[in-house]
C-alpha positions in Angstrom: -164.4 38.2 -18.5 -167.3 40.7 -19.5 -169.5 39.8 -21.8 -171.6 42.6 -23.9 -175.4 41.9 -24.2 -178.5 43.8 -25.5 -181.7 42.5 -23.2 -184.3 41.0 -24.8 -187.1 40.2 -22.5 -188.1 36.7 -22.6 -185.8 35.6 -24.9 -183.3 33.8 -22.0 -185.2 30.5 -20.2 -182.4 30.9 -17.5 -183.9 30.4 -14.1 -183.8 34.3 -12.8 -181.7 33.7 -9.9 -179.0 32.1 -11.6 -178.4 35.1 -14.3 -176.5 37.8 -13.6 -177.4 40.7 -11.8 -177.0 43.2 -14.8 -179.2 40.9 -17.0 -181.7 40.3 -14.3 -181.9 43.8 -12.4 -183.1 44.7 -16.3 -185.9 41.9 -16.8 -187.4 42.2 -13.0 -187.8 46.3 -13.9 -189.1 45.8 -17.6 -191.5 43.4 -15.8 -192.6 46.9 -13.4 -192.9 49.3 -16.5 -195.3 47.0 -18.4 -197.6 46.4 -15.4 -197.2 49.5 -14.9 -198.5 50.8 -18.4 -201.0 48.2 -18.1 -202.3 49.4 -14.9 -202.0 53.2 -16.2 -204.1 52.7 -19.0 -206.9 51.1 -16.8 -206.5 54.2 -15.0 -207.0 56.4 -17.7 -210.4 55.1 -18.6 -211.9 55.4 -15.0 -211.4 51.7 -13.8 -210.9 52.7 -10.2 -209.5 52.4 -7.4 -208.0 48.7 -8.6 -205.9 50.6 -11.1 -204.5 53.0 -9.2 -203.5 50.3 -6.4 -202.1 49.0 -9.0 -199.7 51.3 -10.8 -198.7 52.9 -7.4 -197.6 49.1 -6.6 -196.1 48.7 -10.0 -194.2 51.8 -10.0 -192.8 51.1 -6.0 -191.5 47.7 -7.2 -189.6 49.3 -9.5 -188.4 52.0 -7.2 -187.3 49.3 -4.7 -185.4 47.4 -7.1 -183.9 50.2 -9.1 -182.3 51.4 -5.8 -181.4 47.4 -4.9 -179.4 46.4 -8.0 -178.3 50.4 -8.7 -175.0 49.2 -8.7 -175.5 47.1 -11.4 -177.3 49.0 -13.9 -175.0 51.5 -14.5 -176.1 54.8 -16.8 -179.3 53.0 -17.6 -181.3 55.2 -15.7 -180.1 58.7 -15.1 -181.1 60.1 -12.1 -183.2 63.2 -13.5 -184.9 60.3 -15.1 -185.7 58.3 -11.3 -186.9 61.8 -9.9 -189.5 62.4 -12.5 -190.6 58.9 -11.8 -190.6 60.0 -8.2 -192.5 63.0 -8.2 -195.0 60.6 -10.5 -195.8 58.8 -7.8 -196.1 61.2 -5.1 -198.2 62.9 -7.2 -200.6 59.6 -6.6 -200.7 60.3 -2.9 -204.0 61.8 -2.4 -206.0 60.0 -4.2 -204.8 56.5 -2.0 -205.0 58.8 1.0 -208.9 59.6 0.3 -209.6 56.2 -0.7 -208.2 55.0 2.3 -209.7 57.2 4.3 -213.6 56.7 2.7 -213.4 52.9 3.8 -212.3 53.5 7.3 -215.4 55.5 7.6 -217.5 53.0 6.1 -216.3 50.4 8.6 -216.7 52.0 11.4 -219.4 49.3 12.5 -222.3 50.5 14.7 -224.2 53.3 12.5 -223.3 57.2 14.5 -225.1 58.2 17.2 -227.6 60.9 16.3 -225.2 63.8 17.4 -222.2 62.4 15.5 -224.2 62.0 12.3 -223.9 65.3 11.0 -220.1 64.9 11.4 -220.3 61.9 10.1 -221.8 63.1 6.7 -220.1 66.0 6.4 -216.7 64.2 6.6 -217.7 61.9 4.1 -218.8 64.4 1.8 -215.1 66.7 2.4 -213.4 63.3 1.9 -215.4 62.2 -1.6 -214.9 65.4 -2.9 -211.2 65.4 -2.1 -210.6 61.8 -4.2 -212.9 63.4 -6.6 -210.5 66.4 -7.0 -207.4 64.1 -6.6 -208.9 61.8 -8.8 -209.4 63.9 -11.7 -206.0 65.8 -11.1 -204.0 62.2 -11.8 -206.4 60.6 -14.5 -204.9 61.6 -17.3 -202.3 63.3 -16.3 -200.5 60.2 -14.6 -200.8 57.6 -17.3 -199.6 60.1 -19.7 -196.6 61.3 -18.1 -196.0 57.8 -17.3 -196.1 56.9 -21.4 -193.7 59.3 -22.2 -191.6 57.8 -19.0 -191.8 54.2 -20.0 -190.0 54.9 -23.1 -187.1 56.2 -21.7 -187.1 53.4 -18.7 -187.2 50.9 -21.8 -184.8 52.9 -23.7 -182.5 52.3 -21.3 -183.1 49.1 -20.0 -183.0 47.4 -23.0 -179.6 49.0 -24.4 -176.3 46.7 -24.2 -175.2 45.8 -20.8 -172.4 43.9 -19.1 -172.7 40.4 -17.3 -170.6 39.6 -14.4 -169.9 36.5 -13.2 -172.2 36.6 -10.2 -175.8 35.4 -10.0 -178.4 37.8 -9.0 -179.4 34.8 -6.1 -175.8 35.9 -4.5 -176.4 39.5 -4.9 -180.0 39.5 -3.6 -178.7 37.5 -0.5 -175.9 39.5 0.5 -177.9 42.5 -0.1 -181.1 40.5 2.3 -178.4 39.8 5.0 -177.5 43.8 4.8 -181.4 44.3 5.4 -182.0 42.0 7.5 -179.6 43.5 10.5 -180.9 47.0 9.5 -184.6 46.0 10.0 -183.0 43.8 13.5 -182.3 47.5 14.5 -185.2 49.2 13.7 -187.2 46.9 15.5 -185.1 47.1 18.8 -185.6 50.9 18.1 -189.6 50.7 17.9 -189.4 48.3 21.0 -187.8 51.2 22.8 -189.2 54.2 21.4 -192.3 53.4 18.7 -192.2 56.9 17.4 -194.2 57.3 13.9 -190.1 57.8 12.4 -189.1 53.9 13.5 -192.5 52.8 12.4 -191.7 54.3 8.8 -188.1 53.3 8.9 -188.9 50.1 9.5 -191.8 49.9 7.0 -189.6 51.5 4.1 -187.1 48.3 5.1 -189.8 45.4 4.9 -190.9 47.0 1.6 -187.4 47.2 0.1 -186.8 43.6 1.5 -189.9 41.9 0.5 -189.5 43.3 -3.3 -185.9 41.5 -3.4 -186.7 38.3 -2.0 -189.8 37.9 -4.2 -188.1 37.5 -7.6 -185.1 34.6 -5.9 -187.9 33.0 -3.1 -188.9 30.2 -5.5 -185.6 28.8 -5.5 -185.1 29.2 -2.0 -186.8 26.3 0.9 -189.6 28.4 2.6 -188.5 31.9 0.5 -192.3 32.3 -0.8 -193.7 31.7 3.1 -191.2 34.0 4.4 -192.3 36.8 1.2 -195.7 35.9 2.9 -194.4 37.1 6.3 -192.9 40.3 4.7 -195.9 41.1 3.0 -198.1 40.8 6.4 -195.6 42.6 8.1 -195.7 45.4 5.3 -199.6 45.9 5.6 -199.3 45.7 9.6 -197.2 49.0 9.5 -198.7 50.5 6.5 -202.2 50.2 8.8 -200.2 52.4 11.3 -198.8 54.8 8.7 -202.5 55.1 7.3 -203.2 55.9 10.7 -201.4 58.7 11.0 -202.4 60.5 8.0 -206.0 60.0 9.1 -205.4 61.6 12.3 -204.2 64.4 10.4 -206.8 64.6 8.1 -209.5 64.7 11.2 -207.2 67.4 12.9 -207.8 69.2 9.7 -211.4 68.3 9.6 -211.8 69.4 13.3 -210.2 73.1 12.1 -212.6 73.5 9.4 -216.0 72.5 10.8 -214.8 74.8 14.2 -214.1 77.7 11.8 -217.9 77.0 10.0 -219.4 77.0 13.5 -218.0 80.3 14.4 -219.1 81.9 10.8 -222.5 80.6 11.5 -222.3 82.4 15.0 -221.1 85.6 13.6 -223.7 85.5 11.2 -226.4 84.4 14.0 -225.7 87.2 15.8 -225.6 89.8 13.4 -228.9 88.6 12.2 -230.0 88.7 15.4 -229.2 92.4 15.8 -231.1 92.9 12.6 -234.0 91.0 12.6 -234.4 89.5 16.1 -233.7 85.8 17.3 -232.5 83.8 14.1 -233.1 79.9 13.9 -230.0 78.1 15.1 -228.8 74.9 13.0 -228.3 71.9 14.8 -226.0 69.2 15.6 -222.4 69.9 15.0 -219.7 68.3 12.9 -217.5 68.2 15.3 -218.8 65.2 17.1 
């Protein structure tokens, strides 16, 4: 029989796992929309990067689960609804990109040579103006699109729901078995073939998996070491995703400082024409 329930967060002492998945789908993504409010407002004020690590995580929690327990939530969340919370997030991107990409360079160890230190200062500088720019784009923009989003994500989280019989501890492992033979896949596919597509597959899988088991691995024998085990795996290929946007980023250094260079020579040489031998700058960005 179906029983008709509003959700009010914190009011039910029910272990998580053993409530229904309706009911507990609801709590674990009204538990996402607070951190992330939290997290938004800290980002609002300037406390940075921390804040922004943490609504981006905030926000993909909630993305992986909404699309886990979809089944169960019925019209809580329309989908125009999940794609401005999409485009929210994306819209994060470049900011976590530059960031990134500023402490690779400052752990780069041994200090340049002397004729990669002009590259090495002038990609810092490209890359500290870029989070500047993406920085200031997303400040206040983000956590107030988010506020206006958080309403409606409560809205309809909170409104009356159904409860099955079922326990979201069933649900989360028949869904983990699911994931489980996908990610068995994926990895005999990067084995094979470790093209940058397998290593995102397989990373979009760990994420998804690690977010379900989280919420249940208390109640399960080693569920919080194998979360562990997720997690490491999780930062392992988001290292080699990371990787590959740097290596664009530095192909689209590489194209600017080469189209500098041959400014500077056109304008060398037209000064020289003019006015006779012109001093030449030295060093190059390139190395």
């Amino acid at each position: 029989m179906t029983e008709i329930a509003p959700i009010e967060p914190g009011a039910d002492k029910t272990p998580l796992h053993q409530l229904p998945p309706e009911r507990a789908a609801r709590k674990l993504l009204l538990r996402q929309v607070k951190q992330a409010e939290s997290a938004g407002q800290r980002l609002a004020i300037g406390d940075a990067p921390e804040a922004l690590h943490d609504f981006r995580v905030a926000l993909r929690r909630f993305r992986a689960l909404e699309h886990a327990y979809r089944p169960w939530l019925g019209d809580a969340l329309p989908k125009k609804l999940r794609r401005r919370l999409r485009d929210l997030v994306r819209s994060t991107g470049p900011a976590r990109d530059s960031e990134v990409q500023l402490e690779w360079l400052a752990g780069l160890g041994a200090a340049p040579r002397p004729n990669q230190r002009r590259g090495y200062q002038w990609l810092r500088q490209q890359l500290e103006d870029r989070e500047r720019r993406a920085y200031a784009a997303i400040r206040g923009a983000a956590p107030m699109e988010f506020a206006s989003l958080a309403a409606l994500l409560r809205a309809g989280l909170t409104l009356p729901s159904p409860s099955s019989a079922g326990s979201l501890a069933a649900v989360a492992g028949t869904q983990l078995r699911s994931l489980a033979a996908q990610l068995r896949g994926d990895f005999e596919a990067l084995a094979a073939d470790s093209e940058m597509r397998q290593v995102h597959d397989a990373r979009l899988l760990i994420k998804r998996a690690r977010y379900m088991l989280e919420p249940v691995a208390p109640a399960l024998a080693q569920g919080k070491e194998l979360a562990r085990e997720l997690g490491g795996l999780q930062e392992l290929l988001g290292g080699v995703h990371d990787a590959e946007v740097l290596g664009g980023t530095l192909s689209e250094a590489a194209a600017l400082a080469g189209a500098a260079r041959y400014r500077e020579a056109v304008a060398a040489a037209l000064d020289e024409d003019a006015t006779g031998p012109s001093k030449r700058r030295q060093g190059d960005e390139r190395a």
